[in-house]
N, C-alpha and C positions, 0 to 999 in steps of 0.2 A: 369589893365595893369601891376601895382607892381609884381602882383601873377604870369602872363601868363610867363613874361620874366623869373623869375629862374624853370617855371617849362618846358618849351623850354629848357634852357640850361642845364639841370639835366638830360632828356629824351637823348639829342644829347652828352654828356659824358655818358650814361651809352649803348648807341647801339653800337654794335663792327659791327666794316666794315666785310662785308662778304666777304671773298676771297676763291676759290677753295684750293686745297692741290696740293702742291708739289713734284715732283716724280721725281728721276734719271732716265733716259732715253734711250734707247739704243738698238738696234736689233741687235744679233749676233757676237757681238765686240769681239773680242781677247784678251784686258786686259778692266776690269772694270774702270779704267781710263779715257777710251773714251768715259762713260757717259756723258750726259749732266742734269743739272736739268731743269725742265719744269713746265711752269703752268697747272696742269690739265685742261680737261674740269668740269663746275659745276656738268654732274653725276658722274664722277670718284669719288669712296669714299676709296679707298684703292691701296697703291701702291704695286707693285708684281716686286720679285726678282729672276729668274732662272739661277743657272750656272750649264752646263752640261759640261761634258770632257768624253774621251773614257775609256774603265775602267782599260788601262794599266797608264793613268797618262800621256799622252803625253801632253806638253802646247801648241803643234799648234795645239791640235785639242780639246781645250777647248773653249768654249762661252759661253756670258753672255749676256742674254733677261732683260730687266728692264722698267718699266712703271707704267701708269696712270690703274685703273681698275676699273668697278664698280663690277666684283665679280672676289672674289681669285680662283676659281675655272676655269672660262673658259680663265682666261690669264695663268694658270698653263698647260691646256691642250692644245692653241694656241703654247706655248711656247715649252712645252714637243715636239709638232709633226715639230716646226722648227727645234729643236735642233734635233731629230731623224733623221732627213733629211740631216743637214749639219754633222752631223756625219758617218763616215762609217761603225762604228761596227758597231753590234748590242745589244750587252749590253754597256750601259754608265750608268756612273754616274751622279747623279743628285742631287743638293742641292737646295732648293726652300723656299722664305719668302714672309709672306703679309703681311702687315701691316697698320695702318692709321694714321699716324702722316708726317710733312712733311719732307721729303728728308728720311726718315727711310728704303728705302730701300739702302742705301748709297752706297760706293763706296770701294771696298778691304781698309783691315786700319782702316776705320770708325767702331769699334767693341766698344761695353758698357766692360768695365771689373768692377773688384772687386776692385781696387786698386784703381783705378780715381774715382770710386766712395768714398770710404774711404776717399781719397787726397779731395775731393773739400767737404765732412764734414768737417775734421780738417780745411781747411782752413776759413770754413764758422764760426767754433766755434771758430778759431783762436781770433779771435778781445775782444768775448764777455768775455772768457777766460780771457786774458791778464786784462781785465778793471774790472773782479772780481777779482784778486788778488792785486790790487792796493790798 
């Protein structure tokens, strides 16, 4: 009975709760804002980002598709034939992202750069820094 109880609680610390992935959410929206975030369902394994606009640049007639997917492929061509539709050219522009981590297909604004990334090293080395020169 000694042995069962820490190897019970060694097993239930070392399981990670299984949770679905994350996705911003959205059909058709006008600004990426009006996303929302969502829990997948468990097959969704990848979130899918499409913004389409007409190709002189007008913002009323740009949209933004955003979702849960289980392939990048058939939410790119779901998306591509709404946005063809609500569009009236016929040539637009298209930018399109898939990804698998959660909320990664994010919201205008949410972008990785160089700089933040840099900024949150220094800040990371900041401390260790400072307490080797003491």
């Amino acid at each position: 009975m000694r042995v069962l109880l820490p190897v019970l609680l060694s097993i239930l610390l070392c399981i990670e709760p299984a949770h679905s992935l994350k996705c911003y959410n959205c059909t058709k929206v006008q600004q990426s804002s009006q996303c929302t975030s969502v829990q997948c369902p468990g097959s969704s394994t990848h979130c899918g980002s499409l913004e389409a606009g007409d190709k002189n640049g007008q913002e009323n007639h740009k949209f933004y598709f955003k979702g849960c997917t289980n392939s990048c492929v058939n939410f790119f061509t779901e998306s591509f034939s709404k946005a063809h539709m609500s569009i009236p050219q016929s040539i637009i522009e298209v930018g399109y992202s898939c990804c698998s981590k959660d909320l990664c297909n994010g919201a205008d604004g949410i972008r990785s750069s160089p700089f933040a990334l840099l900024g949150a090293l220094l800040l990371s080395l900041g401390p260790a820094f400072f307490w080797a020169m003491m």
